[in-house]
TIZA-738837 format. One record per residue: residue number from 1; x, y, z of N, C-alpha, C in turn. Coordinates in Angstrom, 1 decimal. Each point is the difference from the previous one (the first is absolute). Last residue first. Example, Ala and Ser with C-alpha at 12.3 -4.5 7.8 and 13.67 -1.06 7.14 Angstrom:
site num: 2; n_x: 12.8; n_y: -2.2; n_z: 7.1; ca_x: 0.9; ca_y: 1.1; ca_z: 0.0; c_x: -0.8; c_y: 1.1; c_z: 0.8
site num: 1; n_x: 0.3; n_y: -5.7; n_z: -0.1; ca_x: -0.9; ca_y: 1.2; ca_z: 0.0; c_x: 0.9; c_y: 1.2; c_z: 0.0
***
This chain:
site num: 91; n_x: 32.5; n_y: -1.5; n_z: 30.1; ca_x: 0.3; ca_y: -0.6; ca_z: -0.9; c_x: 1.0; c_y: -1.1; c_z: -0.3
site num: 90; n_x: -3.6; n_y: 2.1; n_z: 3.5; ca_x: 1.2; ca_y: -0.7; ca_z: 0.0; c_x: -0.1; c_y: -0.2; c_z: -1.2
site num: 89; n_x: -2.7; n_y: 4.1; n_z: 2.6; ca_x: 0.0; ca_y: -1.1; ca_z: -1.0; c_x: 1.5; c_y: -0.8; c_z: 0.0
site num: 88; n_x: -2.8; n_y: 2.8; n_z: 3.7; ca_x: 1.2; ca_y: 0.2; ca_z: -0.7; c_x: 0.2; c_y: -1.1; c_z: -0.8
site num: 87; n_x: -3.7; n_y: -0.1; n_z: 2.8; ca_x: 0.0; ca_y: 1.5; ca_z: -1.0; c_x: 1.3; c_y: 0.0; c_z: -0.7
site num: 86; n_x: -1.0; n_y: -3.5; n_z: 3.5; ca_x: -0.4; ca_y: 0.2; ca_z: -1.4; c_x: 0.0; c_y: 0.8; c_z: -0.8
site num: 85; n_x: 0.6; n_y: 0.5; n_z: 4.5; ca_x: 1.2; ca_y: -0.6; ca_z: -0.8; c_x: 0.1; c_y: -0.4; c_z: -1.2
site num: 84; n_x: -2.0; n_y: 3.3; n_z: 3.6; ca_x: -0.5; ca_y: -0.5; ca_z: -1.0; c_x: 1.2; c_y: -1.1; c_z: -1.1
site num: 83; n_x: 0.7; n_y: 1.6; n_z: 5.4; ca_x: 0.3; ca_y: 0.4; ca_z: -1.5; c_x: -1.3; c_y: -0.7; c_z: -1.0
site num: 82; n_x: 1.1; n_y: -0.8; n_z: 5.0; ca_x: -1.3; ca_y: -0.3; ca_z: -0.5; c_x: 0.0; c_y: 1.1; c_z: -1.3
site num: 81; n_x: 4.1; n_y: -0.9; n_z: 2.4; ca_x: -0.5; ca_y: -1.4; ca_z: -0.3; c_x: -1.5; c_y: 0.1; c_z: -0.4
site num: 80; n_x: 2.5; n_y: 4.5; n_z: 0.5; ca_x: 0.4; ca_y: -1.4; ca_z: -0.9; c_x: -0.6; c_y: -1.1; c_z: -0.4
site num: 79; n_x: -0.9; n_y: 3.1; n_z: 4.2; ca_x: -0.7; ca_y: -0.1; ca_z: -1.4; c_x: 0.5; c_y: -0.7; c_z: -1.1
site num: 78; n_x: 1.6; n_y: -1.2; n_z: 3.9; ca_x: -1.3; ca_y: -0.5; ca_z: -0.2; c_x: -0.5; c_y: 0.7; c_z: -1.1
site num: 77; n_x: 4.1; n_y: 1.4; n_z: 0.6; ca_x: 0.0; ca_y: -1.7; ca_z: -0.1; c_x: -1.4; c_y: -0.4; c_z: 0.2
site num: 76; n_x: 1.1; n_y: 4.4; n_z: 1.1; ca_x: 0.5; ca_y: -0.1; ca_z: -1.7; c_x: -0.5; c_y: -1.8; c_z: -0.1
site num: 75; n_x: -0.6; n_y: 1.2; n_z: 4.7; ca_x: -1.0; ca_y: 1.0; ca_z: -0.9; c_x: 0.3; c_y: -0.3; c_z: -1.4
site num: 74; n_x: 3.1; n_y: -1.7; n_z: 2.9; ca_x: -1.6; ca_y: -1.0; ca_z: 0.0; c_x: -0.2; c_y: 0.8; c_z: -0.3
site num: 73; n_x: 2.9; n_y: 2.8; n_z: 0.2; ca_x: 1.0; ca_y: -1.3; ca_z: -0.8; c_x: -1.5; c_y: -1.3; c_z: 0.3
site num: 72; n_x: -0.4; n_y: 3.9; n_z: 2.5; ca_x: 0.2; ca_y: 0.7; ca_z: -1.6; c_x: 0.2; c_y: -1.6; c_z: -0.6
site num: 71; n_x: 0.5; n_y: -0.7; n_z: 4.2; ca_x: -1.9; ca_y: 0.3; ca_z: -0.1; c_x: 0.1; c_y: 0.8; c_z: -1.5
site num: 70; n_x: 4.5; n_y: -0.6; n_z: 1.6; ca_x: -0.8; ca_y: -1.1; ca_z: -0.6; c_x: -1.6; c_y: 0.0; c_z: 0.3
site num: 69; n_x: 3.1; n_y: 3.7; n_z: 0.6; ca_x: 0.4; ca_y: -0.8; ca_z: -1.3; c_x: -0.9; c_y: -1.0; c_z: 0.2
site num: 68; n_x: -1.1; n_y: 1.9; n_z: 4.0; ca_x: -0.9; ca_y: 0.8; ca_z: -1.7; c_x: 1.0; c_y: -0.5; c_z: -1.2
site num: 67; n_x: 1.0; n_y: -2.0; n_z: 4.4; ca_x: -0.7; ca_y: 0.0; ca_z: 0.4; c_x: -0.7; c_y: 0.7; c_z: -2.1
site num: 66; n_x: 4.3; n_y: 0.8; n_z: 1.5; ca_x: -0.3; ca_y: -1.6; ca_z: -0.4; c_x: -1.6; c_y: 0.4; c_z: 0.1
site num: 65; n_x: 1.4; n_y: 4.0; n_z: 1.2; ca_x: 0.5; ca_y: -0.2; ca_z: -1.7; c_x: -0.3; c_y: -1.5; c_z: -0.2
site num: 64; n_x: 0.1; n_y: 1.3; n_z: 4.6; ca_x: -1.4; ca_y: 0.3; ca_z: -1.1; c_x: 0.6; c_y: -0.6; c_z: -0.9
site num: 63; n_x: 1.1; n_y: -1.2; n_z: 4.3; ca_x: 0.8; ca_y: 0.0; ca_z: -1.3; c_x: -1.2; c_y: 0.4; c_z: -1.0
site num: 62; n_x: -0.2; n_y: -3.1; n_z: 3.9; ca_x: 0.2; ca_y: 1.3; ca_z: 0.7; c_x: 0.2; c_y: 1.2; c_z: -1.3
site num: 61; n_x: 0.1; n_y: -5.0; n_z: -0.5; ca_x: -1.4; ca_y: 0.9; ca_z: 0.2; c_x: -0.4; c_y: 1.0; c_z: 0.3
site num: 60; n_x: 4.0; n_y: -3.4; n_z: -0.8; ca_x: -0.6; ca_y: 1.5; ca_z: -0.4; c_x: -0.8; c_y: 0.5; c_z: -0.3
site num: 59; n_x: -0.5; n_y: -4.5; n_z: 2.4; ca_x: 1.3; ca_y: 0.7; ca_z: -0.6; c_x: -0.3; c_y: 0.8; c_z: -0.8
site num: 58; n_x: -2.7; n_y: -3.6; n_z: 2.6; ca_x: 0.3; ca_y: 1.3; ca_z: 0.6; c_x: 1.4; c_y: 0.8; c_z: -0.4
site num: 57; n_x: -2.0; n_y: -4.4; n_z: -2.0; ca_x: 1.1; ca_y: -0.3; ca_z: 0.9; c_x: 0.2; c_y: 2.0; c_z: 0.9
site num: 56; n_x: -3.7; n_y: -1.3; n_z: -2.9; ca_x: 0.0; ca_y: -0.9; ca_z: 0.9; c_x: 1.5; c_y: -0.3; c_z: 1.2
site num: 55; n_x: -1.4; n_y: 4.1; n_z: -3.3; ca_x: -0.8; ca_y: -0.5; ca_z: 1.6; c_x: 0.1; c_y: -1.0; c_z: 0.9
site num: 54; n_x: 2.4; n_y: 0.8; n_z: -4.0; ca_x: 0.0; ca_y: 1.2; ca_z: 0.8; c_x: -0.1; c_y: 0.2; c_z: 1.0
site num: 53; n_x: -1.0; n_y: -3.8; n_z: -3.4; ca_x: 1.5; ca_y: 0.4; ca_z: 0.9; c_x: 0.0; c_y: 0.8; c_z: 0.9
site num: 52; n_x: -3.8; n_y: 0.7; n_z: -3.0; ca_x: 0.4; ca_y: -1.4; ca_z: 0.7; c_x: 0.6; c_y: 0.1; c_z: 1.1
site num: 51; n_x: 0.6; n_y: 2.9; n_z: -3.1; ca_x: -1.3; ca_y: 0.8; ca_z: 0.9; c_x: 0.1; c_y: -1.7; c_z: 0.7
site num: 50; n_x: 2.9; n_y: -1.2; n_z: -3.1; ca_x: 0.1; ca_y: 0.9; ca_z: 0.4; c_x: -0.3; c_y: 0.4; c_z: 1.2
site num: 49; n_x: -2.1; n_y: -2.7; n_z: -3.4; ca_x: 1.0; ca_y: -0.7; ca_z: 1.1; c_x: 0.8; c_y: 0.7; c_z: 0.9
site num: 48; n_x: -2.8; n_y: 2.3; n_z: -3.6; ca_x: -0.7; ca_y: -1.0; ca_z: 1.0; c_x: 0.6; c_y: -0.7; c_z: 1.4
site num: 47; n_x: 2.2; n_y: 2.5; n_z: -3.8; ca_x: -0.9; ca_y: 0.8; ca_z: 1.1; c_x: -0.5; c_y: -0.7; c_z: 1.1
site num: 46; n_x: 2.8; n_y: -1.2; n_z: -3.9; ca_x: -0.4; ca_y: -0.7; ca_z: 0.7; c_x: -0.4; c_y: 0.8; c_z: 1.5
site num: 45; n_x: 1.4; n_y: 1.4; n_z: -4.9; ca_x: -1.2; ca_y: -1.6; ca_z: -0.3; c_x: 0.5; c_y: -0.4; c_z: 1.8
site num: 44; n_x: 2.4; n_y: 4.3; n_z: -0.9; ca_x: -0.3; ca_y: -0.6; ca_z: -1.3; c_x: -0.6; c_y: -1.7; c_z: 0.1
site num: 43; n_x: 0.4; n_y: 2.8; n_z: 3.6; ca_x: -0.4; ca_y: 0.8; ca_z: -0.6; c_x: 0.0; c_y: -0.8; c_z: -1.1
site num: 42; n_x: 1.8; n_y: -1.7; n_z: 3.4; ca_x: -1.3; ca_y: 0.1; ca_z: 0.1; c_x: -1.2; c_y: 1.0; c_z: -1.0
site num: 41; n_x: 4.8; n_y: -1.2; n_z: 0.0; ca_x: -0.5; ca_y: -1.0; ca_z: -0.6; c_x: -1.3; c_y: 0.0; c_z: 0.6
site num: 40; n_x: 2.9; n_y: 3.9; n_z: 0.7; ca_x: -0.4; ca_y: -0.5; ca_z: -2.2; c_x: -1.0; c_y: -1.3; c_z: 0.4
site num: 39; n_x: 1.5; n_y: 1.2; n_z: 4.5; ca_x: -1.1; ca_y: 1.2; ca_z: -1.0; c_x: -0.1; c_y: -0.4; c_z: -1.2
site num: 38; n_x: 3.2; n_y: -2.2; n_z: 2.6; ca_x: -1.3; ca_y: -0.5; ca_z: 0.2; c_x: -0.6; c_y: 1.2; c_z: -0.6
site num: 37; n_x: 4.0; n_y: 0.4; n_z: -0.9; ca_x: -0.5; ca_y: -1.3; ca_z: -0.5; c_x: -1.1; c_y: -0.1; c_z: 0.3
site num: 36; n_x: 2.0; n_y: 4.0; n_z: 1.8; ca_x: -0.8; ca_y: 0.3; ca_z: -1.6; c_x: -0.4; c_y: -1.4; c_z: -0.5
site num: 35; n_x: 1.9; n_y: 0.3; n_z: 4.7; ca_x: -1.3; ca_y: 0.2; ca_z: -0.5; c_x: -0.4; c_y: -0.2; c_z: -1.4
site num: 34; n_x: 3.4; n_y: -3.4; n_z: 1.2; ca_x: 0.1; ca_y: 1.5; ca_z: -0.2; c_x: -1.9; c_y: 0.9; c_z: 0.0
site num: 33; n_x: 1.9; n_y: -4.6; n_z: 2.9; ca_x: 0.0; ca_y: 0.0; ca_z: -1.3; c_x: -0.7; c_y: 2.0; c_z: -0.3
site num: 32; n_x: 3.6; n_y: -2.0; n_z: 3.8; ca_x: -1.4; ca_y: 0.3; ca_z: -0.4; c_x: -0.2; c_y: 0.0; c_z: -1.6
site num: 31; n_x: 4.1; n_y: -1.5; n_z: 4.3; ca_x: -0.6; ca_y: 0.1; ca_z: -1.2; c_x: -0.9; c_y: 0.3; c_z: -0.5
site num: 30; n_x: 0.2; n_y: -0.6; n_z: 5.3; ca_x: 0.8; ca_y: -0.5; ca_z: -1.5; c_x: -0.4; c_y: 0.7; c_z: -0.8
site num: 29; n_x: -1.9; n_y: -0.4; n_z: 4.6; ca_x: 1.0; ca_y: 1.1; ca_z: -0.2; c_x: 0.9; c_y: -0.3; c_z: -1.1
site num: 28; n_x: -4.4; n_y: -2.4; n_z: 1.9; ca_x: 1.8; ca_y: -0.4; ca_z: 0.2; c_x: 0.8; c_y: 0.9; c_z: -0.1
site num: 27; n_x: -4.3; n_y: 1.3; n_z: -1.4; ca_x: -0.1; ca_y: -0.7; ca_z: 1.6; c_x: 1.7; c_y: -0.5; c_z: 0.6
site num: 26; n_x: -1.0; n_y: 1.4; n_z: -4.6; ca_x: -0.3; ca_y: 1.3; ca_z: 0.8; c_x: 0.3; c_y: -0.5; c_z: 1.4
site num: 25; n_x: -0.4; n_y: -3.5; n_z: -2.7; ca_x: 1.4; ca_y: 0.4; ca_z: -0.4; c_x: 0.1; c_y: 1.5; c_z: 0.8
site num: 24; n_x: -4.5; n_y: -2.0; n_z: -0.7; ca_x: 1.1; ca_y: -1.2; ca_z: 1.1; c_x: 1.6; c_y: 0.6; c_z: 0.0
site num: 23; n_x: -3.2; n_y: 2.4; n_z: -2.7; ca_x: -0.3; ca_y: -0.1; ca_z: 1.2; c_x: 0.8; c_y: -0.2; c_z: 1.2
site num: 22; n_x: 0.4; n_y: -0.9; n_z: -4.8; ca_x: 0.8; ca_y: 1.2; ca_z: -0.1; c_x: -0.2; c_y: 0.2; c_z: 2.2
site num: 21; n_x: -1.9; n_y: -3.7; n_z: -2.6; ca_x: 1.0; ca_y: -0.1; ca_z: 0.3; c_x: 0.7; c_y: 1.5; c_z: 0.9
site num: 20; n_x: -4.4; n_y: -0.2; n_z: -1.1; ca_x: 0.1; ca_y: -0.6; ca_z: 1.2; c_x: 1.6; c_y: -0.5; c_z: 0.3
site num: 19; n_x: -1.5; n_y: 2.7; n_z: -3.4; ca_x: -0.5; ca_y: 0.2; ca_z: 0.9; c_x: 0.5; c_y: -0.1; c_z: 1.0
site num: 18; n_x: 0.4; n_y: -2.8; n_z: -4.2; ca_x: 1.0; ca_y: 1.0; ca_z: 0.3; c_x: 0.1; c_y: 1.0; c_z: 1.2
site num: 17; n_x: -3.5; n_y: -2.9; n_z: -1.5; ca_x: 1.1; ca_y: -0.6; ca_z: 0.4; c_x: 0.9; c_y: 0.5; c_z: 0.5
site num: 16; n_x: -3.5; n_y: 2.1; n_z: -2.3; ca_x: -0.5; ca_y: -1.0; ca_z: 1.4; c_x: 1.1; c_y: -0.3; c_z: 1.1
site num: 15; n_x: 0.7; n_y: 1.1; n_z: -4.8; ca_x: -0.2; ca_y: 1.1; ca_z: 0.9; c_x: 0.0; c_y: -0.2; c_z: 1.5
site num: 14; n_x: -0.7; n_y: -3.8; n_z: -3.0; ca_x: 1.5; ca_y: 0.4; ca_z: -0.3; c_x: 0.1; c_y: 1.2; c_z: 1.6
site num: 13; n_x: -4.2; n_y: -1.1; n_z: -1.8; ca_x: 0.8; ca_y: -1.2; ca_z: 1.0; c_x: 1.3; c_y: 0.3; c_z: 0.5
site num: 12; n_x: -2.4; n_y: 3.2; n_z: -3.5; ca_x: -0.3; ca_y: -0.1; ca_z: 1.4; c_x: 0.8; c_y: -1.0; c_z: 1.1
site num: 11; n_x: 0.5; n_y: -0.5; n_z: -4.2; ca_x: 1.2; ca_y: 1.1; ca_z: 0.0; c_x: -1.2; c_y: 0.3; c_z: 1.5
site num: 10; n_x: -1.9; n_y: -3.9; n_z: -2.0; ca_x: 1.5; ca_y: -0.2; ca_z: 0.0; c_x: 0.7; c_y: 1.4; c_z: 0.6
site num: 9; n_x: -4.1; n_y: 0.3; n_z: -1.1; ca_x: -0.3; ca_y: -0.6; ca_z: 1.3; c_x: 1.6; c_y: -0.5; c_z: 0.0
site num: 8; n_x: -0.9; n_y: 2.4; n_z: -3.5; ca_x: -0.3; ca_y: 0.9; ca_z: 1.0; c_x: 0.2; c_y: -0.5; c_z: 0.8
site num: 7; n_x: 0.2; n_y: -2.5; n_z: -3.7; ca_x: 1.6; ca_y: 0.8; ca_z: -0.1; c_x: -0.3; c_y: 1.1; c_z: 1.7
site num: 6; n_x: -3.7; n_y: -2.4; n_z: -1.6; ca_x: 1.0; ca_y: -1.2; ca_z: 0.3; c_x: 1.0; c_y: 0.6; c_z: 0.6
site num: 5; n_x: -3.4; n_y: 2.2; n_z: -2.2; ca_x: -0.3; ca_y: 0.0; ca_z: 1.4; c_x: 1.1; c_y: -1.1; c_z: 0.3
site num: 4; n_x: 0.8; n_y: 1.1; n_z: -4.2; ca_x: 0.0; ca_y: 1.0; ca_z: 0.8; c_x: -0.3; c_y: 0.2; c_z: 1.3
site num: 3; n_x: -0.6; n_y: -3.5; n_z: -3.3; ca_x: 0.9; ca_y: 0.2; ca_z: 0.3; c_x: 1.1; c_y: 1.0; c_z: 1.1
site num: 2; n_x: -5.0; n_y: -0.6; n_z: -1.5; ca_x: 0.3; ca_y: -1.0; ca_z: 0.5; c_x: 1.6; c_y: 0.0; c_z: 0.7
site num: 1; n_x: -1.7; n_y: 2.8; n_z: -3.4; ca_x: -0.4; ca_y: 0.5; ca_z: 1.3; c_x: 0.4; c_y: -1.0; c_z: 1.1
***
């Protein structure tokens, strides 16, 4: 479990990051990083950093679909992290 909240605050940071890159690059009129990147990586372990992003740098906010991939993608990831983890035996 330990591992897991490690790998969330890592692929959030990441998300976070990317946000704010993709932002700055909206602003200049460059290169963007592709929606579907920022959607997998909020959806697969970094919702957080994401919904983050969103707000803090005022970027696709406008954009349902971001907005419920990753309120889905924190919904799977918190239940996850409170799984019964024990239940599944390690042999």
């Amino acid at each position: 479990m330990k591992y897991y909240a490690i790998f969330l605050c890592i692929v959030s940071l990441a998300a976070f990051v990317m946000y704010g890159i993709d932002k700055r690059k909206a602003q200049k009129h460059r290169w963007r990083i592709p929606e579907a990147t920022l959607l997998l990586t909020g959806f697969f372990g970094g919702a957080a950093g994401a919904l983050l992003g969103m707000h803090v740098f005022h970027h696709k906010t406008k954009k349902w679909y971001f907005h419920a991939v990753n309120l889905l993608g924190i919904a799977w990831q918190i239940a996850a992290f409170f799984l019964p983890w024990q239940t599944f035996p390690v042999q």
